[in-house]
PDB file with SEQRES, HELIX, SHEET and CRYST1 records, atoms N, CA, C and O in Angstrom:
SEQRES   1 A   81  UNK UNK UNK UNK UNK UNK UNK UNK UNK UNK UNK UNK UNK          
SEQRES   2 A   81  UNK UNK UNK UNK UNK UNK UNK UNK UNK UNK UNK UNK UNK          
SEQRES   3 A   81  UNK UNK UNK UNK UNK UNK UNK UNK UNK UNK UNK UNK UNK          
SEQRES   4 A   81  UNK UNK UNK UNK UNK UNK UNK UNK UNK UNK UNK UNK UNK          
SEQRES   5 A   81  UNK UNK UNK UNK UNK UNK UNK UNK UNK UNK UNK UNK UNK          
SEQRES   6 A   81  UNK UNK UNK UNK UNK UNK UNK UNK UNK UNK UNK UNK UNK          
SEQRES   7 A   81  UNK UNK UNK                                                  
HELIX    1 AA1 UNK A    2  UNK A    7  1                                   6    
HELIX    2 AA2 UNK A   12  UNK A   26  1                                  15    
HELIX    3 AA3 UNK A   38  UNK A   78  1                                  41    
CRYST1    1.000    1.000    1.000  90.00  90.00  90.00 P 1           1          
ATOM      1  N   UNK A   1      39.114  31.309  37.078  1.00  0.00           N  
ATOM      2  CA  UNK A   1      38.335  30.110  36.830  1.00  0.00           C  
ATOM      3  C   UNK A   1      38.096  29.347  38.128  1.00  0.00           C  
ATOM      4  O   UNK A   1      36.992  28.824  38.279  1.00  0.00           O  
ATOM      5  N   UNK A   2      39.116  29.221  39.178  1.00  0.00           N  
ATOM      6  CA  UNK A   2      38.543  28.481  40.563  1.00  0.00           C  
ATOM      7  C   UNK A   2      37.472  29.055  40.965  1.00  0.00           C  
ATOM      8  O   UNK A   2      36.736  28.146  41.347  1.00  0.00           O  
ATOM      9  N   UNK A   3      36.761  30.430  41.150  1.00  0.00           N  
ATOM     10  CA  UNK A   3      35.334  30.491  41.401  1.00  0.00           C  
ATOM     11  C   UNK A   3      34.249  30.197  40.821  1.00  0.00           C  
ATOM     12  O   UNK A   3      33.340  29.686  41.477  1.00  0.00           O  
ATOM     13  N   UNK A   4      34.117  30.438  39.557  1.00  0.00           N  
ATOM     14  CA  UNK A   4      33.272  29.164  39.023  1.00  0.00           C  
ATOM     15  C   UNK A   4      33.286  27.857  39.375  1.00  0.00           C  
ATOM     16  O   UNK A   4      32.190  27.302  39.445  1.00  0.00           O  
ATOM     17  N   UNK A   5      34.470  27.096  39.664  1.00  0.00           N  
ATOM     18  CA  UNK A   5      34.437  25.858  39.694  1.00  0.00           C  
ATOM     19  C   UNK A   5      34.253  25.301  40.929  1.00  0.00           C  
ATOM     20  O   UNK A   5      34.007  24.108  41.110  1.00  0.00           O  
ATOM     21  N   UNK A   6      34.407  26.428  42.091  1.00  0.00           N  
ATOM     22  CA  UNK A   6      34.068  26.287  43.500  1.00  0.00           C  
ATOM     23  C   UNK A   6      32.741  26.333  43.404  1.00  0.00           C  
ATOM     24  O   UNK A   6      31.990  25.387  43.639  1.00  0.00           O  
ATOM     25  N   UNK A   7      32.305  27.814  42.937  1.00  0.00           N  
ATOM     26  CA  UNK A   7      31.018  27.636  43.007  1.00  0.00           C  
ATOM     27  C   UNK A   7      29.886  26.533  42.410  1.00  0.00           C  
ATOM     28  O   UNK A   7      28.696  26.390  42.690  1.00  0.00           O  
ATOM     29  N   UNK A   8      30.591  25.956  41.653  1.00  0.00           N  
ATOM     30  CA  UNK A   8      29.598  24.682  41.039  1.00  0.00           C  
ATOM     31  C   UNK A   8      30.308  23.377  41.592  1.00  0.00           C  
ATOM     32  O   UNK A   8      30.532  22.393  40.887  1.00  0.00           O  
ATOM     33  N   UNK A   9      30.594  23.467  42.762  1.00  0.00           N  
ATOM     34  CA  UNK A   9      31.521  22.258  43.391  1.00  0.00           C  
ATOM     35  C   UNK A   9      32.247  21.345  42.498  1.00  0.00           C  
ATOM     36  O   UNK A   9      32.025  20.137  42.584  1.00  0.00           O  
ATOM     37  N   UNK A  10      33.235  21.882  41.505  1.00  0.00           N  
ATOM     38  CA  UNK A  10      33.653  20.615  40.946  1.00  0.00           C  
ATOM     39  C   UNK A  10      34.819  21.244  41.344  1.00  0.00           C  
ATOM     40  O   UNK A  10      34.907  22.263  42.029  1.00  0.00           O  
ATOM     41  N   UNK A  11      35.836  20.477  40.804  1.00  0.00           N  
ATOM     42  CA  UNK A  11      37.202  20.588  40.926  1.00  0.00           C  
ATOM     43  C   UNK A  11      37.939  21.600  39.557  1.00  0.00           C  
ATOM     44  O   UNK A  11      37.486  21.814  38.433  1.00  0.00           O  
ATOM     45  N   UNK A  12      39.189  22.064  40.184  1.00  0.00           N  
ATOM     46  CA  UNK A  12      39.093  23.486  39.110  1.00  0.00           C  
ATOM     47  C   UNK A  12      40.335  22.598  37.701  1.00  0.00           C  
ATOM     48  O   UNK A  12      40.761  23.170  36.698  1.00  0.00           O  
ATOM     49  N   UNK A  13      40.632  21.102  38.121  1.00  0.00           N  
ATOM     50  CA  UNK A  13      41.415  20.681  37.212  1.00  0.00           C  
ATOM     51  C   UNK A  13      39.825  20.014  36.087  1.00  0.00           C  
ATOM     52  O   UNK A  13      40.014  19.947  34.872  1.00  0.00           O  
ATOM     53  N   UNK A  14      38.597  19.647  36.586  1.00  0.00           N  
ATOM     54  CA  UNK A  14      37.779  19.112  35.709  1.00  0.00           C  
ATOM     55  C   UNK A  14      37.318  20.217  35.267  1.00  0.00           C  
ATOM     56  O   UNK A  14      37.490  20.155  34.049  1.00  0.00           O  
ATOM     57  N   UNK A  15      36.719  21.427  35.581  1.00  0.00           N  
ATOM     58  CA  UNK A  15      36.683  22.766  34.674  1.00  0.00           C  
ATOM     59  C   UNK A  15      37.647  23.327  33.865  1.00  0.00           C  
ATOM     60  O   UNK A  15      37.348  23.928  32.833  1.00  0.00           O  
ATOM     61  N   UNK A  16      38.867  23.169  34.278  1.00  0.00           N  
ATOM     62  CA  UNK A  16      39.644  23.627  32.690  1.00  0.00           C  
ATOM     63  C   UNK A  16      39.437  22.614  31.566  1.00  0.00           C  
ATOM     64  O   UNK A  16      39.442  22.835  30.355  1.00  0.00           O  
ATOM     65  N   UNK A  17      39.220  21.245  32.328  1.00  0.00           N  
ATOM     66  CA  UNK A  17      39.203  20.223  30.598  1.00  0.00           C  
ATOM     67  C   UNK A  17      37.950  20.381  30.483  1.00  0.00           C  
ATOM     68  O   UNK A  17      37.775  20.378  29.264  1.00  0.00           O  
ATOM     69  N   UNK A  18      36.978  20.516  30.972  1.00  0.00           N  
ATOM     70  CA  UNK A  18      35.761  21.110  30.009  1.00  0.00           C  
ATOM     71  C   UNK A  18      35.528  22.019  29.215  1.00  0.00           C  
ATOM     72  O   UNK A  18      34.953  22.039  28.126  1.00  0.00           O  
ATOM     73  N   UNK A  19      36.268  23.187  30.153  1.00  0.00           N  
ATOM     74  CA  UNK A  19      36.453  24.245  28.954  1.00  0.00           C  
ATOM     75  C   UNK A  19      37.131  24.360  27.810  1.00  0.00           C  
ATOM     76  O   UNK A  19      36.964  25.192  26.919  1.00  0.00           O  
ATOM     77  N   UNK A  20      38.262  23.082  27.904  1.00  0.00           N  
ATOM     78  CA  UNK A  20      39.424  23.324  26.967  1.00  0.00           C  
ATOM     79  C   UNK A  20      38.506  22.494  26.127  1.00  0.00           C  
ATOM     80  O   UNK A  20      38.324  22.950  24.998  1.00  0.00           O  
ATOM     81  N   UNK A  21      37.873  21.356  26.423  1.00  0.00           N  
ATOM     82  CA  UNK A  21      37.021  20.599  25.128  1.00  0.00           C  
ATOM     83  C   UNK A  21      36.497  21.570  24.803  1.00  0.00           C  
ATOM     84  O   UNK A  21      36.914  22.163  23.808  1.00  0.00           O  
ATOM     85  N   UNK A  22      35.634  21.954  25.383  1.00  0.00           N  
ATOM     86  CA  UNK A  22      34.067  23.280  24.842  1.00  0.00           C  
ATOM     87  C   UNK A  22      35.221  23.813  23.848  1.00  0.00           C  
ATOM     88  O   UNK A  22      34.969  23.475  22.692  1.00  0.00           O  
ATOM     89  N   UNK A  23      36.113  24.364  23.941  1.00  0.00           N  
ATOM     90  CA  UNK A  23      36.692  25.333  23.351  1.00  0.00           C  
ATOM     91  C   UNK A  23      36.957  24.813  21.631  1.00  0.00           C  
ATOM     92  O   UNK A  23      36.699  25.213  20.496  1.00  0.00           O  
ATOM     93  N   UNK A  24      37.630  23.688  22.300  1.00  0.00           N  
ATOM     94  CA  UNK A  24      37.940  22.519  21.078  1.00  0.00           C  
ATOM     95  C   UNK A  24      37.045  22.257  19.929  1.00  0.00           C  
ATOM     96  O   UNK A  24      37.211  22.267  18.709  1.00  0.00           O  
ATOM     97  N   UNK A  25      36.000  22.008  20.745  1.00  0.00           N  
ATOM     98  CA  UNK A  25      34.501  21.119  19.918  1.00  0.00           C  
ATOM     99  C   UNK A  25      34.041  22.559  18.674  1.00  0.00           C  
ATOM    100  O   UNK A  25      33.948  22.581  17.447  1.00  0.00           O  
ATOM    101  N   UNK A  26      33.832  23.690  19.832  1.00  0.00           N  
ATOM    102  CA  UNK A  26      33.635  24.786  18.738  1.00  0.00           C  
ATOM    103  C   UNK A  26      34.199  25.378  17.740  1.00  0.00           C  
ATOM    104  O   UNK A  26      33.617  25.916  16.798  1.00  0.00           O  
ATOM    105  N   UNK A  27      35.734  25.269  17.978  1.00  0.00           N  
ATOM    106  CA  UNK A  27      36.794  24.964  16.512  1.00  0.00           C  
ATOM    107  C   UNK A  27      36.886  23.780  15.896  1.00  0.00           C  
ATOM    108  O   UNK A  27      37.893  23.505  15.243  1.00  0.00           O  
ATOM    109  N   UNK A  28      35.457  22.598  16.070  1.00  0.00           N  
ATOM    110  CA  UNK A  28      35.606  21.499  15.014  1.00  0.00           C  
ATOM    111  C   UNK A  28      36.250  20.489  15.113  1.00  0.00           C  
ATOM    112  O   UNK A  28      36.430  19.650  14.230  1.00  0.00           O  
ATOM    113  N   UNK A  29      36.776  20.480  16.536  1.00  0.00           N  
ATOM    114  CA  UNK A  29      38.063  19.498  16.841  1.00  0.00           C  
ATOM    115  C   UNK A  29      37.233  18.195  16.936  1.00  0.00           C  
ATOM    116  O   UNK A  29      36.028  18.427  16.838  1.00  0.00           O  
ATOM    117  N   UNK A  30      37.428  17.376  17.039  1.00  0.00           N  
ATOM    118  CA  UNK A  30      36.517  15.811  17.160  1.00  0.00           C  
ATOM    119  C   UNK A  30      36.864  15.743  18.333  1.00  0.00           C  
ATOM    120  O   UNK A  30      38.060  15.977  18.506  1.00  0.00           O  
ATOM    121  N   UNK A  31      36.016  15.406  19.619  1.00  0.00           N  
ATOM    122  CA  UNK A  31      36.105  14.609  21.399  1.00  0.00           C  
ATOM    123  C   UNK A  31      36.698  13.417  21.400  1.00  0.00           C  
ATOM    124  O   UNK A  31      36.484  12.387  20.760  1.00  0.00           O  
ATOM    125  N   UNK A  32      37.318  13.652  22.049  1.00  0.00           N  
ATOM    126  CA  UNK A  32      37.902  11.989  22.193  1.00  0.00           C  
ATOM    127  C   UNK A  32      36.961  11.510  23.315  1.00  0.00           C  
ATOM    128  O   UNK A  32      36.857  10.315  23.591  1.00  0.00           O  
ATOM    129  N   UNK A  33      36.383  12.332  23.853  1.00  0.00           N  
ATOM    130  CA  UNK A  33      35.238  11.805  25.030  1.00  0.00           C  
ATOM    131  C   UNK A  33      34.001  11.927  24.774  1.00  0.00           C  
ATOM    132  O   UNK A  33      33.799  12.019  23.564  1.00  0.00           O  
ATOM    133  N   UNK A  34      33.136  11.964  25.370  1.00  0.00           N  
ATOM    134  CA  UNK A  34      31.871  12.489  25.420  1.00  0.00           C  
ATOM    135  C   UNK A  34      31.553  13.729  24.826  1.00  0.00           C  
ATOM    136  O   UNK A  34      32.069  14.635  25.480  1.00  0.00           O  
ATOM    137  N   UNK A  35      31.152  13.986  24.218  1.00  0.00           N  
ATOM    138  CA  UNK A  35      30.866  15.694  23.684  1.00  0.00           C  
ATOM    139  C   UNK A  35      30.061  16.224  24.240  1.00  0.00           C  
ATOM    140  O   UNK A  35      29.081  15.625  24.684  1.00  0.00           O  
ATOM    141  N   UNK A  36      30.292  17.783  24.400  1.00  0.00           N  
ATOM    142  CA  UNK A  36      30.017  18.713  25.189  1.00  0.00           C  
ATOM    143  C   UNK A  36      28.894  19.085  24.053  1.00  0.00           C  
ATOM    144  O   UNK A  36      27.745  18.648  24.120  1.00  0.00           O  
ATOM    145  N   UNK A  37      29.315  19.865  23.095  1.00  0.00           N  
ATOM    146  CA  UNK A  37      28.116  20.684  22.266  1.00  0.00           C  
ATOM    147  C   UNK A  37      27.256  19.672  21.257  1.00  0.00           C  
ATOM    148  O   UNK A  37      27.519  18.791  20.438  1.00  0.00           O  
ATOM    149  N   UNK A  38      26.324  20.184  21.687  1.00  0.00           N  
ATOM    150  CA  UNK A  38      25.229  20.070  20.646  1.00  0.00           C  
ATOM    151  C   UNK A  38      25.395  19.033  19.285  1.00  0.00           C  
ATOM    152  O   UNK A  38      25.012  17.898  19.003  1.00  0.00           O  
ATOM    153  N   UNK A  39      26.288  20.227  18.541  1.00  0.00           N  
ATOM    154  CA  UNK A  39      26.410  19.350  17.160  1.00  0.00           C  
ATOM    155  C   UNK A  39      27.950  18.238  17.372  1.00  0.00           C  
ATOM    156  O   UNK A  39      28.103  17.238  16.671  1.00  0.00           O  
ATOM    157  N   UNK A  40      28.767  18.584  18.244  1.00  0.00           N  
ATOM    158  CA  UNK A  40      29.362  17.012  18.409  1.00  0.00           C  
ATOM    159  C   UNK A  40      28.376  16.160  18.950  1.00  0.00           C  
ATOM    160  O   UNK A  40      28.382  15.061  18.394  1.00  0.00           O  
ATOM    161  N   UNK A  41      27.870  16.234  19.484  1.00  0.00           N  
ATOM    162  CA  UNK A  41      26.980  15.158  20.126  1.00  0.00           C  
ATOM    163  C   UNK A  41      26.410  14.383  19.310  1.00  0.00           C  
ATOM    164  O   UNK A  41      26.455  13.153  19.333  1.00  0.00           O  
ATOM    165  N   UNK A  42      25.542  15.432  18.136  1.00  0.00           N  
ATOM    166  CA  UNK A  42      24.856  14.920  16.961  1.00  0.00           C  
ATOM    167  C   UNK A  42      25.959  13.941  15.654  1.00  0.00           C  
ATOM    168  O   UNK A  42      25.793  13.055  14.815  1.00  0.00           O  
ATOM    169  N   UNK A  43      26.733  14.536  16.019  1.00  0.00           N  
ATOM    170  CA  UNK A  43      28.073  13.759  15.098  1.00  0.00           C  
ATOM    171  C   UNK A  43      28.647  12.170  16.180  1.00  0.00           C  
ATOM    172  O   UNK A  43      28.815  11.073  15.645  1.00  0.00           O  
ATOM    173  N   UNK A  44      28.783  12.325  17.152  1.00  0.00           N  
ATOM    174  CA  UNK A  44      28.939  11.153  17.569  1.00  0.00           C  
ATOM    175  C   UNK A  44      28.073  10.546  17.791  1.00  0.00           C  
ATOM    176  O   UNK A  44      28.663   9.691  18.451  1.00  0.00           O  
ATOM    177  N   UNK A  45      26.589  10.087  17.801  1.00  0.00           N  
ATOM    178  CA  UNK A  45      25.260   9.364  17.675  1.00  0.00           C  
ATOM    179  C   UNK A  45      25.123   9.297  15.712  1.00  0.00           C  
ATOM    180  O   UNK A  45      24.428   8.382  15.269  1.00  0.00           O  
ATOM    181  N   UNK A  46      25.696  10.126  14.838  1.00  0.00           N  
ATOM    182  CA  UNK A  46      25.229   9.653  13.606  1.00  0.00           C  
ATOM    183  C   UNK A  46      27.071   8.571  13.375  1.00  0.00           C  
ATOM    184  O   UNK A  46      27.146   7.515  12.747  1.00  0.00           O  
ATOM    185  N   UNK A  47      27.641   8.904  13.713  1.00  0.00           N  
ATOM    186  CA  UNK A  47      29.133   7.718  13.579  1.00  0.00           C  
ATOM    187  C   UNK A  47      28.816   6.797  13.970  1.00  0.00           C  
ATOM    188  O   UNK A  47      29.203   5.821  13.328  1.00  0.00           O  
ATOM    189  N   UNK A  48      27.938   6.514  15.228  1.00  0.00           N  
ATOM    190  CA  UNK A  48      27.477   4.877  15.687  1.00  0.00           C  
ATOM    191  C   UNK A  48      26.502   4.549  15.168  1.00  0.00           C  
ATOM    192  O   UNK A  48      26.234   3.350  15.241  1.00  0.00           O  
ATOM    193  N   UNK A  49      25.447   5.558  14.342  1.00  0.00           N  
ATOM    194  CA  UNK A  49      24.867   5.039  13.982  1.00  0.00           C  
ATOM    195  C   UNK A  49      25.509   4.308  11.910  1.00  0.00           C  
ATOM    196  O   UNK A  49      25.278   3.442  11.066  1.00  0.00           O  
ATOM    197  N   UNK A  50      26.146   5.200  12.132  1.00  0.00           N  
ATOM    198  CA  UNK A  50      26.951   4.566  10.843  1.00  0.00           C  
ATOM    199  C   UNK A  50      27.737   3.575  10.970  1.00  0.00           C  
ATOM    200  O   UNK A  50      27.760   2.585  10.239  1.00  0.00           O  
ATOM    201  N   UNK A  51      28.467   3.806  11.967  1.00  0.00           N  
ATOM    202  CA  UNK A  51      29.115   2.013  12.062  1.00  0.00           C  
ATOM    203  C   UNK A  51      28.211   1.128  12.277  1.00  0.00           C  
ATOM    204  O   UNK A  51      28.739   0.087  11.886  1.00  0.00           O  
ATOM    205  N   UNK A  52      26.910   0.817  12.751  1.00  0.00           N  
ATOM    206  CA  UNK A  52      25.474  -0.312  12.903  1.00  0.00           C  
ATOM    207  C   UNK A  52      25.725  -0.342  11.888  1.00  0.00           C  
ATOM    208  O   UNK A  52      26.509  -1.256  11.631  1.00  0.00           O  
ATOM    209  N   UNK A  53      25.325   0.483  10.749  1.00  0.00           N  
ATOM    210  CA  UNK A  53      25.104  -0.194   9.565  1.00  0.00           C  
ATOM    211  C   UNK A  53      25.985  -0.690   8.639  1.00  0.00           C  
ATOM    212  O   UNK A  53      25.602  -1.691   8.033  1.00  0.00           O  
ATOM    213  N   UNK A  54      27.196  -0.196   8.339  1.00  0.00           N  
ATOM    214  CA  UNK A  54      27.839  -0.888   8.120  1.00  0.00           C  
ATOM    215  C   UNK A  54      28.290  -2.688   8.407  1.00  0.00           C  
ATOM    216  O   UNK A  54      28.664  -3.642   7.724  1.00  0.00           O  
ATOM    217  N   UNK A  55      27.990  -2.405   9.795  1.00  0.00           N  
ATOM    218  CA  UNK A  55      27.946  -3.636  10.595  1.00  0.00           C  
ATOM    219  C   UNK A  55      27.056  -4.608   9.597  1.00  0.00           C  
ATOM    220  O   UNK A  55      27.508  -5.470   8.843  1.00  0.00           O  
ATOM    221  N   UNK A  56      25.848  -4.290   9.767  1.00  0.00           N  
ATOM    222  CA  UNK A  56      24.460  -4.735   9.649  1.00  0.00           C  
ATOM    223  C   UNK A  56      24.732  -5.017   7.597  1.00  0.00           C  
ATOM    224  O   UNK A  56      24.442  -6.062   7.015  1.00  0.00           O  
ATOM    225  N   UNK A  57      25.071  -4.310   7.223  1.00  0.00           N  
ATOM    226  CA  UNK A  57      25.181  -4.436   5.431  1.00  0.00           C  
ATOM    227  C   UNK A  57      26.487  -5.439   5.529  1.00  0.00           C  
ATOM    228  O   UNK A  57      26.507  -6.243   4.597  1.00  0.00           O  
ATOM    229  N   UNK A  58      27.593  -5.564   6.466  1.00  0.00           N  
ATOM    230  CA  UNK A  58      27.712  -6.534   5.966  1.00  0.00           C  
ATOM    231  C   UNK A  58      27.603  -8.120   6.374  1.00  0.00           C  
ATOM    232  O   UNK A  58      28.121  -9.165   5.978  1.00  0.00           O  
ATOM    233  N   UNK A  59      26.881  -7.830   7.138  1.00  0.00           N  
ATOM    234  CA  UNK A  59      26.187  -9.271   7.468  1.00  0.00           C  
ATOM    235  C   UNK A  59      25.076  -9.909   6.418  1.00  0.00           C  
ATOM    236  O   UNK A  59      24.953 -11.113   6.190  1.00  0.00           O  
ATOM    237  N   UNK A  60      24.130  -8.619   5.704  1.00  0.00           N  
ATOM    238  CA  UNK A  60      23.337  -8.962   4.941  1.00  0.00           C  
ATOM    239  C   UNK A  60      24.216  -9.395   3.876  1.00  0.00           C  
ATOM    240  O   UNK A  60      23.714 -10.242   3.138  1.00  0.00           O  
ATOM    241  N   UNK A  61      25.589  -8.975   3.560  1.00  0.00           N  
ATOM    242  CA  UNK A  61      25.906  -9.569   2.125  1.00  0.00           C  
ATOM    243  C   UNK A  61      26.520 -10.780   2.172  1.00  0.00           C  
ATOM    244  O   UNK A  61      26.708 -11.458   1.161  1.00  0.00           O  
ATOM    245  N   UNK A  62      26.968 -11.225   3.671  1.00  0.00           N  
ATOM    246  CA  UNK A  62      27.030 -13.037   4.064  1.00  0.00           C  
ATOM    247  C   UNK A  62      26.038 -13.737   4.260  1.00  0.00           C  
ATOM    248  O   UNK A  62      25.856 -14.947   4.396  1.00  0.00           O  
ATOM    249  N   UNK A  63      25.348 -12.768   4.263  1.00  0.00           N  
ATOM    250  CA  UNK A  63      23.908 -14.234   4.123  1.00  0.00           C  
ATOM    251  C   UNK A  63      23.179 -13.940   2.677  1.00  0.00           C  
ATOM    252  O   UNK A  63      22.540 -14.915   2.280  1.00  0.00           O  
ATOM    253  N   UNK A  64      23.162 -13.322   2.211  1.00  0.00           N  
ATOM    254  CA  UNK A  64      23.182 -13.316   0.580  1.00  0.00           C  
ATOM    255  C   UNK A  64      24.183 -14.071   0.048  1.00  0.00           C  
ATOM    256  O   UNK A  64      23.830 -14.923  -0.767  1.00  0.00           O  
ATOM    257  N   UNK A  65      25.641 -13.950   0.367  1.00  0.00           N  
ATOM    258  CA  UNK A  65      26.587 -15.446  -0.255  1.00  0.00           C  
ATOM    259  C   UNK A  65      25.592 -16.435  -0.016  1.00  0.00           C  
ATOM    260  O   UNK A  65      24.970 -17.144  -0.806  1.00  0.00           O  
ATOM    261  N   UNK A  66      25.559 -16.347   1.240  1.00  0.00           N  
ATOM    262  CA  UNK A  66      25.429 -18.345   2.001  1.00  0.00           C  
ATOM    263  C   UNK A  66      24.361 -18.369   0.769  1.00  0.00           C  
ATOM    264  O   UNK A  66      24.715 -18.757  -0.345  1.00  0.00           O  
ATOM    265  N   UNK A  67      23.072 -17.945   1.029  1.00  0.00           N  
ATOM    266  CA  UNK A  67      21.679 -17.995   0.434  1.00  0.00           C  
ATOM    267  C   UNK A  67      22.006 -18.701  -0.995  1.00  0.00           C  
ATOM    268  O   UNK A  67      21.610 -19.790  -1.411  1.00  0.00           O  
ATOM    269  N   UNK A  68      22.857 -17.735  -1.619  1.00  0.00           N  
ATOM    270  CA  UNK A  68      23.401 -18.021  -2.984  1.00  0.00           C  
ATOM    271  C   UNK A  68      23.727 -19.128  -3.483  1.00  0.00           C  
ATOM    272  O   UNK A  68      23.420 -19.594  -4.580  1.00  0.00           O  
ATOM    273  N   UNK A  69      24.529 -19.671  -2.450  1.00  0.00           N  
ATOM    274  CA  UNK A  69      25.503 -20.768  -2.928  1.00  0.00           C  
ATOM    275  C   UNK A  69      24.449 -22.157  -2.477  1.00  0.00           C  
ATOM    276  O   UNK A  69      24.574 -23.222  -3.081  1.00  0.00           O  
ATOM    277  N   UNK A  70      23.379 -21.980  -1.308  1.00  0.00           N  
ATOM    278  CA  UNK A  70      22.714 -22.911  -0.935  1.00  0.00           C  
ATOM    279  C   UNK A  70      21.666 -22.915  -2.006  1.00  0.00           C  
ATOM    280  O   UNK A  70      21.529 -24.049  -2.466  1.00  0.00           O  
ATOM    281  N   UNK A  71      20.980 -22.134  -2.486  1.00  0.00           N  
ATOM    282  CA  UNK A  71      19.558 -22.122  -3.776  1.00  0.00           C  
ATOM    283  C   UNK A  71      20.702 -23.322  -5.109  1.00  0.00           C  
ATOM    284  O   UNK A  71      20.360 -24.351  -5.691  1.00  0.00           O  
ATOM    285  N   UNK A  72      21.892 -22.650  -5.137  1.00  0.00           N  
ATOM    286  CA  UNK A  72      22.396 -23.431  -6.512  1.00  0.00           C  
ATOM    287  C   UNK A  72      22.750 -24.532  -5.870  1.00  0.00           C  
ATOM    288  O   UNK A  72      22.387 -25.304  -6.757  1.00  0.00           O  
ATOM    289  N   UNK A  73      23.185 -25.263  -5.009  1.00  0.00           N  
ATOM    290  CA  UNK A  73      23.436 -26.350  -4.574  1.00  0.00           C  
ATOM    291  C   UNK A  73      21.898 -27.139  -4.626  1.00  0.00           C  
ATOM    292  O   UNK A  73      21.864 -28.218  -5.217  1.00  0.00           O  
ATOM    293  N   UNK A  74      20.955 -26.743  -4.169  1.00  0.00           N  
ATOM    294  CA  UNK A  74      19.107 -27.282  -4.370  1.00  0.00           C  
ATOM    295  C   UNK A  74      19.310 -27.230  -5.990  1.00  0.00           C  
ATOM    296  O   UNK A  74      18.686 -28.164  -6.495  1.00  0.00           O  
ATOM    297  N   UNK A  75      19.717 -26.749  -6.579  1.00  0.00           N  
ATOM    298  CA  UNK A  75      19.258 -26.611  -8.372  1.00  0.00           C  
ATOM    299  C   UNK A  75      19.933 -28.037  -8.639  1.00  0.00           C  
ATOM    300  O   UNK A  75      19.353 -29.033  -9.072  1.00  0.00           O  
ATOM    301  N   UNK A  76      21.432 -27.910  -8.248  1.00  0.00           N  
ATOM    302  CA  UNK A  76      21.919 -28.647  -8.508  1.00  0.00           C  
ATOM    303  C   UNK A  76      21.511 -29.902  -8.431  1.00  0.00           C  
ATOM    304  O   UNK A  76      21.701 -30.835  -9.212  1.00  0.00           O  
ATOM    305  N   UNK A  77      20.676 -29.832  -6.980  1.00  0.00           N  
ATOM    306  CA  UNK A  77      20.556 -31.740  -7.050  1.00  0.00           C  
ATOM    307  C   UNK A  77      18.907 -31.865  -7.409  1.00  0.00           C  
ATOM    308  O   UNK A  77      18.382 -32.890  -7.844  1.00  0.00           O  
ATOM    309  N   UNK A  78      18.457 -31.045  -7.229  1.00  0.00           N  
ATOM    310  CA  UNK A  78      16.985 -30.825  -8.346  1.00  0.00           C  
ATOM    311  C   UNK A  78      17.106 -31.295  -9.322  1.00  0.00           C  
ATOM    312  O   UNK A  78      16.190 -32.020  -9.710  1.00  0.00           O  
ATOM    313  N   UNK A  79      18.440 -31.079 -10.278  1.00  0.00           N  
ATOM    314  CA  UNK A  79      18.133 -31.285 -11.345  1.00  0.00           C  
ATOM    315  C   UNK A  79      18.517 -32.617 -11.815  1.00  0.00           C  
ATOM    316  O   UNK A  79      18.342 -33.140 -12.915  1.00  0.00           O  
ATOM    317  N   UNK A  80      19.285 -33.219 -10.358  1.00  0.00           N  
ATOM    318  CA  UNK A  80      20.350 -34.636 -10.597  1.00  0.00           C  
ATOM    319  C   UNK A  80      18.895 -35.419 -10.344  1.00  0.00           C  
ATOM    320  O   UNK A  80      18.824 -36.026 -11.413  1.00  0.00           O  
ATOM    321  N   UNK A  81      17.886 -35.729  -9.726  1.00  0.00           N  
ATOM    322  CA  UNK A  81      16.906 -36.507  -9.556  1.00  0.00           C  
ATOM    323  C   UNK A  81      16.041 -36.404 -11.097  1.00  0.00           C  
ATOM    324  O   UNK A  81      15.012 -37.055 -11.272  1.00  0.00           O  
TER     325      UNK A  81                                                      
END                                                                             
């Protein structure tokens, strides 16, 4: 493995952990870093995109409270006049 890793000037301790991820990712393992293949990649861009929304749904259901409680508070004094 040091000639590959000479030959692509990196260092031969950052080519074994690439390979050992690569190796990883293709038995399904989840990256704790950046992902190397393809479909981790696609799995870590749809997880952030799932945590946004989550995010995002539940903000919409605090402002659906607030909304809630502010329309019946207007009824309320709507109906006191």
């Amino acid at each position: 493995m040091s000639q590959p890793a000479s030959a692509m000037q990196v260092g031969l301790s950052s080519m074994q952990r690439c390979t050992s991820q690569y190796k990883q990712e293709l038995l399904g393992v989840k990256p704790q870093a950046r992902a190397l293949t393809a479909e981790q990649q696609r799995i870590q861009v749809l997880e952030a995109e799932n945590r946004q929304l989550k995010r995002d749904n539940d903000l919409l259901k605090k402002a659906s409270a607030f909304f809630a409680i502010e329309m019946q508070a207007n009824n309320k004094s709507s109906r006191s006049n």
